[in-house]
PyMOL commands that place a pseudoatom at each C-alpha (Angstrom):
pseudoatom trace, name=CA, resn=UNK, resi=1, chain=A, elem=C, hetatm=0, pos=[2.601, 15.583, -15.348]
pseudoatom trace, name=CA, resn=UNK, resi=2, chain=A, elem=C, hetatm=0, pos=[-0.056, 14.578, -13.024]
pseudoatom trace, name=CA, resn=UNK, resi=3, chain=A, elem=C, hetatm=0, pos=[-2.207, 11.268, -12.681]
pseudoatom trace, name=CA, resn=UNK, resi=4, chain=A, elem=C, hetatm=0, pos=[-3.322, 9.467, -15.661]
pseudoatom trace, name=CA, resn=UNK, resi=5, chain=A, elem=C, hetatm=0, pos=[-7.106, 9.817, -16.592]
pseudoatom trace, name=CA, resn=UNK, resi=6, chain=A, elem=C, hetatm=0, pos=[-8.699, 7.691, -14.210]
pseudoatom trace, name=CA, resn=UNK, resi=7, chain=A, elem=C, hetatm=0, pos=[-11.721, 6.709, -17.252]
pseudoatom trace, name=CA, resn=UNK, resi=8, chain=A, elem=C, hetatm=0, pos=[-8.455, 5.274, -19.085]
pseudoatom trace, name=CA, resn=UNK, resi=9, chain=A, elem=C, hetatm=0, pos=[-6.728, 3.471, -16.049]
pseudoatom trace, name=CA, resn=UNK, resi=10, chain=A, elem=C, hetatm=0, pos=[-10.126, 1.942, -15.319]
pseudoatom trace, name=CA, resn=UNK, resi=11, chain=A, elem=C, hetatm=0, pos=[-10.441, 0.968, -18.868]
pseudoatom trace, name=CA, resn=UNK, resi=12, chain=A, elem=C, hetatm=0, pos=[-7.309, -0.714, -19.379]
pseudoatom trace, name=CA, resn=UNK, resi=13, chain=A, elem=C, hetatm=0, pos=[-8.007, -2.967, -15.902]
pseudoatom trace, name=CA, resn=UNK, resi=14, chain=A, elem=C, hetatm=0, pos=[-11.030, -3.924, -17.095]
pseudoatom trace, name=CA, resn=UNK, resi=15, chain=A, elem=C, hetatm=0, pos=[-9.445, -5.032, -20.579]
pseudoatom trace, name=CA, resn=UNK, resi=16, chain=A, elem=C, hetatm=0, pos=[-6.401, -6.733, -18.059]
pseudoatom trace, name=CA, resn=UNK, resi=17, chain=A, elem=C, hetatm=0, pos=[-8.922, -8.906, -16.456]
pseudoatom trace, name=CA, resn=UNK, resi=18, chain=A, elem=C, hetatm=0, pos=[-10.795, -9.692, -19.011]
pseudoatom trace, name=CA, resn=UNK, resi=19, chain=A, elem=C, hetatm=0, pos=[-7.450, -11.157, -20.664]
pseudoatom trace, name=CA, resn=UNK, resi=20, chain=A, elem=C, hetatm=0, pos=[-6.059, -8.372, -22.637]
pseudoatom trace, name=CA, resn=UNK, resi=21, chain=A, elem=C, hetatm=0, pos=[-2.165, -9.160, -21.785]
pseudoatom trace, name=CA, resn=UNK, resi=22, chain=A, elem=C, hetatm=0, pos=[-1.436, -5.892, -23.964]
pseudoatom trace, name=CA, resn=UNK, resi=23, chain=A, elem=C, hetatm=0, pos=[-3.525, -3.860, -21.905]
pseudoatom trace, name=CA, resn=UNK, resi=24, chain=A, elem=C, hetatm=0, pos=[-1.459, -4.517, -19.050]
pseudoatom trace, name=CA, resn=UNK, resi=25, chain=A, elem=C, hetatm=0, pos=[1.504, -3.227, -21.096]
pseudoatom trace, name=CA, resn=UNK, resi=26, chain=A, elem=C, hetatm=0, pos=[-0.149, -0.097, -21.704]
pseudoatom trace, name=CA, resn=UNK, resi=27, chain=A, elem=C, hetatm=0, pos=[-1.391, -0.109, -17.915]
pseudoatom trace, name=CA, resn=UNK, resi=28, chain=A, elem=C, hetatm=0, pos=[1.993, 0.108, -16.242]
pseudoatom trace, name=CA, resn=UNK, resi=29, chain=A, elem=C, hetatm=0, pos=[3.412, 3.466, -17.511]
pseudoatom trace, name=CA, resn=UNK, resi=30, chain=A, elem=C, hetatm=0, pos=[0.556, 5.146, -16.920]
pseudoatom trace, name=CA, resn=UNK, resi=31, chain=A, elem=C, hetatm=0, pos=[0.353, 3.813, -13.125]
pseudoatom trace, name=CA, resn=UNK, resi=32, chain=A, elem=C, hetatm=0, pos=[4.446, 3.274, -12.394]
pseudoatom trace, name=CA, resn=UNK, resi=33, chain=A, elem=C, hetatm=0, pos=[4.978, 6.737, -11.450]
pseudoatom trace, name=CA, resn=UNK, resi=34, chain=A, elem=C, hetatm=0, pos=[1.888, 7.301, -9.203]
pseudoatom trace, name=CA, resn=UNK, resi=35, chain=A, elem=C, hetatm=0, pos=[2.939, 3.723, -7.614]
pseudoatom trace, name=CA, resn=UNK, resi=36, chain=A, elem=C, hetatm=0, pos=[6.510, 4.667, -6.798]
pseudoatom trace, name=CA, resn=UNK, resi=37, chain=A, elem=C, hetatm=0, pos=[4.664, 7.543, -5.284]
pseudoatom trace, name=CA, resn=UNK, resi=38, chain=A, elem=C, hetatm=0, pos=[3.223, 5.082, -2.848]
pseudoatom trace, name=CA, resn=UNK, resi=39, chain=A, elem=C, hetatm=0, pos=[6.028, 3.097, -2.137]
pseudoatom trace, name=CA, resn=UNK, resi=40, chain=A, elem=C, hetatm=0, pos=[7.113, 6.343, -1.253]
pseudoatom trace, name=CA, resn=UNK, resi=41, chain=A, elem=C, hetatm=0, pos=[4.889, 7.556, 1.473]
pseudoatom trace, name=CA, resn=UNK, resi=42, chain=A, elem=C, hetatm=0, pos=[4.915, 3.656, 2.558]
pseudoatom trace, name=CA, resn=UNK, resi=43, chain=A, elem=C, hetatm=0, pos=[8.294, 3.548, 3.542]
pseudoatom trace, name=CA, resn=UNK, resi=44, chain=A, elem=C, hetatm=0, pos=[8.355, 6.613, 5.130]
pseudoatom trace, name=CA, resn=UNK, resi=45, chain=A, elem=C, hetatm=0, pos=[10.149, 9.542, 2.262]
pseudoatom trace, name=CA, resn=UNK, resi=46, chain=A, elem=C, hetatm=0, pos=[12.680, 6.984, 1.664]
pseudoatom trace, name=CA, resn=UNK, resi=47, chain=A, elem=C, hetatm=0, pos=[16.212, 7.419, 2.083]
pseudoatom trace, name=CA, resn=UNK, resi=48, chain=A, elem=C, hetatm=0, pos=[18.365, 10.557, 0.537]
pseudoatom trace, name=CA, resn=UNK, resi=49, chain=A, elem=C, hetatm=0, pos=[20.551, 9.226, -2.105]
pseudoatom trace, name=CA, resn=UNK, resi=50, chain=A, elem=C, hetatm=0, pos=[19.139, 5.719, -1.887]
pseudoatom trace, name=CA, resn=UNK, resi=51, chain=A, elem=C, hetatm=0, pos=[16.274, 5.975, -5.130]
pseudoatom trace, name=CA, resn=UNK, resi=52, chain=A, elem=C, hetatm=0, pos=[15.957, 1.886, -5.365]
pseudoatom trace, name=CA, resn=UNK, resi=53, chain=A, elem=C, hetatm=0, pos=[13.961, 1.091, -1.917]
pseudoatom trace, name=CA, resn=UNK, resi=54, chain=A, elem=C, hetatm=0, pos=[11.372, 2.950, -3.452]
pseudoatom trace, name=CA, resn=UNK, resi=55, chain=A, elem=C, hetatm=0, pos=[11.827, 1.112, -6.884]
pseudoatom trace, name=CA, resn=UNK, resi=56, chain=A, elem=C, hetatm=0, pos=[12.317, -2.924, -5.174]
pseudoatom trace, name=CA, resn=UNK, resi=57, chain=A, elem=C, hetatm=0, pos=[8.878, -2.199, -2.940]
pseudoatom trace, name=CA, resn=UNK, resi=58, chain=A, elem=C, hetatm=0, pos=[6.949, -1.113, -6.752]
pseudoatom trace, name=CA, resn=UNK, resi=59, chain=A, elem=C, hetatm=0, pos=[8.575, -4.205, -8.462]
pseudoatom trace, name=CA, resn=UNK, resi=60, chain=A, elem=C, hetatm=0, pos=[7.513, -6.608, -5.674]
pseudoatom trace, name=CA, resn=UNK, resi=61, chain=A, elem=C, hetatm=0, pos=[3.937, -5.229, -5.399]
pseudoatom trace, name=CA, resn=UNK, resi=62, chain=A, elem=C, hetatm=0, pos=[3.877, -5.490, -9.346]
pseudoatom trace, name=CA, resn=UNK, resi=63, chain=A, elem=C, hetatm=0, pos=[4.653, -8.730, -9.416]
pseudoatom trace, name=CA, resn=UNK, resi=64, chain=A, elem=C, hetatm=0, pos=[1.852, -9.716, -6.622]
pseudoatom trace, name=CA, resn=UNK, resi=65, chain=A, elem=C, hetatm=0, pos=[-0.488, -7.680, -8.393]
pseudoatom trace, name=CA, resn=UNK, resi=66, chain=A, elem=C, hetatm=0, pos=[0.193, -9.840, -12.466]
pseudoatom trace, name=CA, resn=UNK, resi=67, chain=A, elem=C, hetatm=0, pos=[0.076, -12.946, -10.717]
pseudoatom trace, name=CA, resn=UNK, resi=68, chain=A, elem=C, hetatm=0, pos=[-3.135, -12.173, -8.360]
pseudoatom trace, name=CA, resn=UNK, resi=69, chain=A, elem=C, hetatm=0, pos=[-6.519, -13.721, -9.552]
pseudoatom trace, name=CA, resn=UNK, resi=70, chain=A, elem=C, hetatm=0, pos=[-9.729, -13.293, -8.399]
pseudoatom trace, name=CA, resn=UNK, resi=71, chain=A, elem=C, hetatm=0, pos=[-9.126, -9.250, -8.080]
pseudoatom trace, name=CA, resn=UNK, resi=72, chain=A, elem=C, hetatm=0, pos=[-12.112, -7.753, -9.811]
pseudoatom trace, name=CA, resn=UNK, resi=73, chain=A, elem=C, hetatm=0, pos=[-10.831, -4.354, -10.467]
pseudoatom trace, name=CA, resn=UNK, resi=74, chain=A, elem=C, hetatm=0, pos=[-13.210, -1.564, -9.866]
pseudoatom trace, name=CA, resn=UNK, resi=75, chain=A, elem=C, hetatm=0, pos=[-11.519, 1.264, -10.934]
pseudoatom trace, name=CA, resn=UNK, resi=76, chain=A, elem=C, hetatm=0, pos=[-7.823, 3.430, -10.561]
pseudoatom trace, name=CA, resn=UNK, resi=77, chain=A, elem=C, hetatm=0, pos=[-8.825, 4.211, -7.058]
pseudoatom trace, name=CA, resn=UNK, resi=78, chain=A, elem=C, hetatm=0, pos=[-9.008, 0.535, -6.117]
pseudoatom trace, name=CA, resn=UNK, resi=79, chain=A, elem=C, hetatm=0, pos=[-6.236, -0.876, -7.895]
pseudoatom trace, name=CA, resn=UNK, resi=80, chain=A, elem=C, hetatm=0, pos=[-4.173, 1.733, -6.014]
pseudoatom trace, name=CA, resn=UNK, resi=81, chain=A, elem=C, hetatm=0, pos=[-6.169, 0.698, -2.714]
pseudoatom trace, name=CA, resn=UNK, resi=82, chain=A, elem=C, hetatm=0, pos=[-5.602, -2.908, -3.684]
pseudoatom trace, name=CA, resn=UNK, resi=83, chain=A, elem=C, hetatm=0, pos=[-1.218, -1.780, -4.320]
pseudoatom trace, name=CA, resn=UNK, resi=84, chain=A, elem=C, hetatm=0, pos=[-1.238, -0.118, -1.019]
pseudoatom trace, name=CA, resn=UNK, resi=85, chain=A, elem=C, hetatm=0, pos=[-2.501, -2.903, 1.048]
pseudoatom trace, name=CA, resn=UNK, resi=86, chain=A, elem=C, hetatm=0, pos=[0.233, -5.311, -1.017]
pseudoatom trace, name=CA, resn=UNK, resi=87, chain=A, elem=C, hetatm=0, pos=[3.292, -2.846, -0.052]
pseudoatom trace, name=CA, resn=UNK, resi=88, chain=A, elem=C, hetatm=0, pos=[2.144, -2.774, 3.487]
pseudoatom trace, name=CA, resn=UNK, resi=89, chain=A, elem=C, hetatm=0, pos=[1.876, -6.469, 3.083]
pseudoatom trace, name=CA, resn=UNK, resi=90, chain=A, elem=C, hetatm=0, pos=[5.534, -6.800, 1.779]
pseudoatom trace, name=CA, resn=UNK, resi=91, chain=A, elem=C, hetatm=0, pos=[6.930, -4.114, 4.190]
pseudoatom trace, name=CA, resn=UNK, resi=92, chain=A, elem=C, hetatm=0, pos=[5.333, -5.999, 7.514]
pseudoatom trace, name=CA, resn=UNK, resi=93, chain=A, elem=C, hetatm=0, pos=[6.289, -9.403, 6.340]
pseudoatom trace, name=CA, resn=UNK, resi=94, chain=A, elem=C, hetatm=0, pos=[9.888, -7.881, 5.810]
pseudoatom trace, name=CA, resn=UNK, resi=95, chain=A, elem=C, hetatm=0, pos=[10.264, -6.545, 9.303]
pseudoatom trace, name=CA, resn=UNK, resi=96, chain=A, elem=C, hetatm=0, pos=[9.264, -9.444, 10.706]
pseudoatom trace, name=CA, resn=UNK, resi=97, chain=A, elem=C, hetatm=0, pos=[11.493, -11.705, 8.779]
pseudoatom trace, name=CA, resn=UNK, resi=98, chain=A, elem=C, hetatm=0, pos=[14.157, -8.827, 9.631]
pseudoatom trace, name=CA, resn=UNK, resi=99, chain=A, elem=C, hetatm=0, pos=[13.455, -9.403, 13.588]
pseudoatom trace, name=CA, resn=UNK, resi=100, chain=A, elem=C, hetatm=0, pos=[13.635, -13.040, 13.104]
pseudoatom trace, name=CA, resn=UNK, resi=101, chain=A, elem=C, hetatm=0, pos=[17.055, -12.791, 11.602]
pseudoatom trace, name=CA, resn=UNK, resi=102, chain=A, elem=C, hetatm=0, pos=[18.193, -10.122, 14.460]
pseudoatom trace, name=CA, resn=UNK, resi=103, chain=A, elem=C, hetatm=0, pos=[17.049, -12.965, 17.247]
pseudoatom trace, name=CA, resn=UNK, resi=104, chain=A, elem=C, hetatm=0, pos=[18.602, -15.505, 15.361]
pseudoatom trace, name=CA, resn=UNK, resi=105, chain=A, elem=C, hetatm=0, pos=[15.764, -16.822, 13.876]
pseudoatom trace, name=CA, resn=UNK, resi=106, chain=A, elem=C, hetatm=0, pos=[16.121, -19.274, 10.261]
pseudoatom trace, name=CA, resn=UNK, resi=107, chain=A, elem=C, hetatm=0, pos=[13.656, -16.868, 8.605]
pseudoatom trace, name=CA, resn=UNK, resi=108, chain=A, elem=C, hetatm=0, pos=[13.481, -17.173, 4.717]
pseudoatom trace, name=CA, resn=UNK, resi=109, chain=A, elem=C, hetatm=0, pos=[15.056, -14.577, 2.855]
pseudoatom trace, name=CA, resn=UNK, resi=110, chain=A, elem=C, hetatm=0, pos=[12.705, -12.075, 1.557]
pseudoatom trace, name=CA, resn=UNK, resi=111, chain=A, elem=C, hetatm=0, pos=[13.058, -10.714, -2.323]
pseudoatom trace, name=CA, resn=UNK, resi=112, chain=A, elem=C, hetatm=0, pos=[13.806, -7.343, -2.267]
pseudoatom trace, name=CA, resn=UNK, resi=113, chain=A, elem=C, hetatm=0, pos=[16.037, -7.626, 1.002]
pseudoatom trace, name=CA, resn=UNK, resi=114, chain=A, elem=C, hetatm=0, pos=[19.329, -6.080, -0.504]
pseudoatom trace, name=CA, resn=UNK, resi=115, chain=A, elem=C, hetatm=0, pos=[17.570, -3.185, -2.085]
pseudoatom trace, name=CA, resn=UNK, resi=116, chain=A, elem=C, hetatm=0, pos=[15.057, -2.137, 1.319]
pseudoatom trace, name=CA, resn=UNK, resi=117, chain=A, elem=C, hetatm=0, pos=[17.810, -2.993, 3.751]
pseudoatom trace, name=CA, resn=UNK, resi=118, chain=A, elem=C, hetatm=0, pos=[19.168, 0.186, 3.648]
pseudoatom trace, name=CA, resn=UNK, resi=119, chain=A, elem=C, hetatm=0, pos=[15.741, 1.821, 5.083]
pseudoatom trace, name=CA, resn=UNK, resi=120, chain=A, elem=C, hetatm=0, pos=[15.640, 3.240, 8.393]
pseudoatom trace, name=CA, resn=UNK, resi=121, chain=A, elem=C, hetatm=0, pos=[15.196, 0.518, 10.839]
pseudoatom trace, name=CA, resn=UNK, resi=122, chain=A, elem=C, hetatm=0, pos=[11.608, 1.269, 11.769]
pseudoatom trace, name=CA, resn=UNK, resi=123, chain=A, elem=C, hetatm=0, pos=[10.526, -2.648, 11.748]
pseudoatom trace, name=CA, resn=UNK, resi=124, chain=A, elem=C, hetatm=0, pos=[9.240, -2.485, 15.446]
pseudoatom trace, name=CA, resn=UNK, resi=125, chain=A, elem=C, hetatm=0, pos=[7.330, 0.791, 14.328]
pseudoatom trace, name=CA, resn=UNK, resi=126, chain=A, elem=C, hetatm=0, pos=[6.256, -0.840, 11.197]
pseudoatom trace, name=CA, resn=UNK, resi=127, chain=A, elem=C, hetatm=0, pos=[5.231, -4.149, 13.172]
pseudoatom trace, name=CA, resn=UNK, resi=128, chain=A, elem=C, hetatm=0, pos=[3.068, -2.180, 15.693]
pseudoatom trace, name=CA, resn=UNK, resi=129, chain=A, elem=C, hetatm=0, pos=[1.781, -0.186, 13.445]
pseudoatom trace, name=CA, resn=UNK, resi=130, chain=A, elem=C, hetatm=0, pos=[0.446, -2.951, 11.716]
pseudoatom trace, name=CA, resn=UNK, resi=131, chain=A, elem=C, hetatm=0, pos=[-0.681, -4.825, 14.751]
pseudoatom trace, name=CA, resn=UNK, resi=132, chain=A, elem=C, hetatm=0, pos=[-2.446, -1.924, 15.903]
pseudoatom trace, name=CA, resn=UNK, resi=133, chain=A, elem=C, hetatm=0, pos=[-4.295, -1.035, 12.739]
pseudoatom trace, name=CA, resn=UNK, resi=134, chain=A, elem=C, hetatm=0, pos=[-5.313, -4.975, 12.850]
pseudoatom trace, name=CA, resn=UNK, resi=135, chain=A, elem=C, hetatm=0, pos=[-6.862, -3.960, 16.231]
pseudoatom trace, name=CA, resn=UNK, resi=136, chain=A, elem=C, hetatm=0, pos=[-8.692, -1.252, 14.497]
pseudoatom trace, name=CA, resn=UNK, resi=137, chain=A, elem=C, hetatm=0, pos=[-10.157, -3.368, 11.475]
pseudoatom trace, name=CA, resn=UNK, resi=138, chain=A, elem=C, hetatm=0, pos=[-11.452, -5.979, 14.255]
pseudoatom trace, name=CA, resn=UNK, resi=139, chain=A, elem=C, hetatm=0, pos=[-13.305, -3.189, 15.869]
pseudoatom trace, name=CA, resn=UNK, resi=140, chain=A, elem=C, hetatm=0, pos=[-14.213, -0.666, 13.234]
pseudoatom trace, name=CA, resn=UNK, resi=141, chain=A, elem=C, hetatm=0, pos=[-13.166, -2.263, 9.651]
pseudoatom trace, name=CA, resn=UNK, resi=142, chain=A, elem=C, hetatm=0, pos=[-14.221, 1.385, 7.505]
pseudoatom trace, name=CA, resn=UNK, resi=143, chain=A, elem=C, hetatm=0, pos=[-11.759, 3.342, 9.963]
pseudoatom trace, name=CA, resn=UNK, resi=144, chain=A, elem=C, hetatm=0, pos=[-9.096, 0.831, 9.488]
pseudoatom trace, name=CA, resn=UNK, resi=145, chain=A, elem=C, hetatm=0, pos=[-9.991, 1.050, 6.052]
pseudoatom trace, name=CA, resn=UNK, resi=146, chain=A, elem=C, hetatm=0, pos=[-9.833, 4.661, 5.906]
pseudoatom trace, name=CA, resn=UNK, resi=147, chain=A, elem=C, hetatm=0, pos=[-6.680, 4.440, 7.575]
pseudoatom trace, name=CA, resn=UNK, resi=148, chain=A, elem=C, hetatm=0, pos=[-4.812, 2.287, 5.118]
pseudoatom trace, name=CA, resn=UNK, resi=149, chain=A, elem=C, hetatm=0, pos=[-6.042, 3.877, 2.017]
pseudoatom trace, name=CA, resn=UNK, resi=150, chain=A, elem=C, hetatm=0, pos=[-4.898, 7.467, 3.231]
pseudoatom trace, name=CA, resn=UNK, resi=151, chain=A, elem=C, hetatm=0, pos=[-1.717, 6.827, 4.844]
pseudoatom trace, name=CA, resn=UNK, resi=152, chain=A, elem=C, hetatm=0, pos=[-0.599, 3.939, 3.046]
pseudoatom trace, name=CA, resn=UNK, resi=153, chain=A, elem=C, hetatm=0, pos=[-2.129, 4.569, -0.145]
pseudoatom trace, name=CA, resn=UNK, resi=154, chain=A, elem=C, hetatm=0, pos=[-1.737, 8.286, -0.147]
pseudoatom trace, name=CA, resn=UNK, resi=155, chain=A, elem=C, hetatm=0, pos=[-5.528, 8.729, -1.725]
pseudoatom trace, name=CA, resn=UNK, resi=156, chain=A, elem=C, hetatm=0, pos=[-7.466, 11.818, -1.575]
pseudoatom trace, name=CA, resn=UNK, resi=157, chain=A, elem=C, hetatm=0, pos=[-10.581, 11.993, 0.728]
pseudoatom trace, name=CA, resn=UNK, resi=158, chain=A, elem=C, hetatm=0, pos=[-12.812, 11.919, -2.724]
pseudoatom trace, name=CA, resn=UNK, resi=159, chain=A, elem=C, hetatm=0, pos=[-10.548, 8.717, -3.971]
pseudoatom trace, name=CA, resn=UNK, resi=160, chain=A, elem=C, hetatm=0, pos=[-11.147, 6.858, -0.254]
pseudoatom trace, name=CA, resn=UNK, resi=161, chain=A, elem=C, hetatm=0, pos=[-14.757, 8.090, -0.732]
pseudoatom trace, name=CA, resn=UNK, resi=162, chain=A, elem=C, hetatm=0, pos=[-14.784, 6.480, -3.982]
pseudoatom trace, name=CA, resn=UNK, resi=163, chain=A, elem=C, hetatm=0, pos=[-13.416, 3.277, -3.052]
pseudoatom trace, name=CA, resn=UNK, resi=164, chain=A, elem=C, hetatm=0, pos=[-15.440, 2.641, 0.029]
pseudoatom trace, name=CA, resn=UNK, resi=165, chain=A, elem=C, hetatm=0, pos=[-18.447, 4.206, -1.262]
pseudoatom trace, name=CA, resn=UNK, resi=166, chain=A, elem=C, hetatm=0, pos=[-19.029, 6.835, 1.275]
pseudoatom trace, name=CA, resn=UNK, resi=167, chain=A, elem=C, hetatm=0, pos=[-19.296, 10.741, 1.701]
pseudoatom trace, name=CA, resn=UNK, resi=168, chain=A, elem=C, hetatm=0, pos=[-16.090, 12.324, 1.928]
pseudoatom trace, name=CA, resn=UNK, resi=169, chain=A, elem=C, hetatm=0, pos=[-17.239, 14.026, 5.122]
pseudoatom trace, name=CA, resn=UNK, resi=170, chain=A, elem=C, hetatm=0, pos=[-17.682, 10.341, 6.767]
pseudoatom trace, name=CA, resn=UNK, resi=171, chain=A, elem=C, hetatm=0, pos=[-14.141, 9.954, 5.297]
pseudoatom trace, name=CA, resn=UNK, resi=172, chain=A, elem=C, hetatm=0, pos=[-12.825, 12.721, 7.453]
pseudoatom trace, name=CA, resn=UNK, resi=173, chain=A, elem=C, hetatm=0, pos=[-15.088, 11.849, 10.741]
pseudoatom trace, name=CA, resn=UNK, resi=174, chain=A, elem=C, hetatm=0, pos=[-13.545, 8.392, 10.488]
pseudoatom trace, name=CA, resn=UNK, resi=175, chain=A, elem=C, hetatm=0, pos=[-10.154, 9.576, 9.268]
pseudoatom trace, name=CA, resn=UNK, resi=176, chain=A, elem=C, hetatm=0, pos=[-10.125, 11.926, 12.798]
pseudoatom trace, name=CA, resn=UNK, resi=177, chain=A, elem=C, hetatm=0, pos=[-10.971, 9.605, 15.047]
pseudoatom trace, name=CA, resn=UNK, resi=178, chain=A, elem=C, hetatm=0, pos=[-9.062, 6.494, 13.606]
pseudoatom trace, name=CA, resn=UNK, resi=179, chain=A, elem=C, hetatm=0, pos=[-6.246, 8.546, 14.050]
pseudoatom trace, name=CA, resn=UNK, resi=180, chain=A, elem=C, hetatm=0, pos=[-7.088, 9.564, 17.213]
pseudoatom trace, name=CA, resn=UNK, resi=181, chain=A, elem=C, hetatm=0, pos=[-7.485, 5.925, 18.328]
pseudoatom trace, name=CA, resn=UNK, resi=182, chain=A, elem=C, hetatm=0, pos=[-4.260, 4.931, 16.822]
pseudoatom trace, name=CA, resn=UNK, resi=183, chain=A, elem=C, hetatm=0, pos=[-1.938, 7.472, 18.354]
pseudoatom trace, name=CA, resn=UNK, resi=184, chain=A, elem=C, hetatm=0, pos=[-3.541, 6.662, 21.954]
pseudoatom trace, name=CA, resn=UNK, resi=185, chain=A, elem=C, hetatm=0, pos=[-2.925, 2.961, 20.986]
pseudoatom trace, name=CA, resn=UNK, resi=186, chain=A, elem=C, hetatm=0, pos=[0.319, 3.151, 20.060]
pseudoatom trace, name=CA, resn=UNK, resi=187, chain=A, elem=C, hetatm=0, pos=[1.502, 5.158, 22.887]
pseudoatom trace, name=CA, resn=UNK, resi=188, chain=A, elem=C, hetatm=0, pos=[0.468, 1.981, 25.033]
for i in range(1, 188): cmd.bond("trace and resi %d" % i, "trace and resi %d" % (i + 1))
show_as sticks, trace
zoom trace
């Protein structure tokens, strides 16, 4: 079964925000499975045999996402834009706290900590990473942009298109050379 209509997503998030609590029931199965998806690609495939990081990531960005106001939701593409950016969000803020503890640091326990533990240790990836994309949005915000919605998000060139209002070909020219300009980066 593929995506959910994207006319019927959009629908229900307009009826969400405009107060419809029931449309936000109806919301979530439709979106759960493509959001797992994305905590997927996120946190790097995941474990074998360990299904719940996937599962604690989706249940913390849920959570963020009912209790955020002031999102004006567009459509599907930028409530998944909008997810990816929160489960980057959690993941950083999680490796950091995780390096704090490993130094000795008092940091405050995170939520989800007993259920992402188990990841691969990539928080000093995950920290640069993050660092350097913030490089990237202070120089060029679209390609950071671009960036984040791809990888992180896992949209399509048309769905970043969509959400940033662009051609898909400037999608690719920026997706190239972000890329590009990351990987040179990060090799620093």
């Amino acid at each position: 079964m593929g995506p959910a209509p994207s006319v019927k997503i959009t629908r229900l998030l307009r009826e969400w925000q405009a107060g419809d609590q029931a449309a936000l029931d109806r919301l979530t199965p439709l979106v759960y499975g493509e959001l797992h998806r994305v905590a997927l690609r996120c946190m790097g495939g995941g474990r074998p045999g360990n299904s719940l990081q996937p599962t604690a990531l989706v249940n913390e960005a849920y959570l963020r996402l009912v209790d955020a106001d002031g999102i004006r939701w567009q459509d599907r593409a930028h409530f998944f834009a909008v997810s990816a950016q929160m489960m980057r969000r959690i993941l950083v803020d999680f490796a950091r706290a995780r390096g704090a503890e490993k130094r000795g640091g008092g940091a405050v326990r995170f939520s989800v900590k007993e259920s992402i533990d188990g990841m691969v240790d990539r928080s000093a990836e995950l920290i640069a990473l993050d660092e350097t994309l913030d490089a990237l949005a202070r120089l060029d915000p679209r390609k950071a942009q671009v960036i984040e919605l791809r990888f992180f998000g896992g949209l399509s060139v048309e769905e970043t298109a969509e959400v940033l209002k662009i051609s898909p070909q400037s999608v690719m020219r920026d997706w190239k050379l972000a890329r590009a300009w990351l990987m040179r980066e990060m090799a620093r």
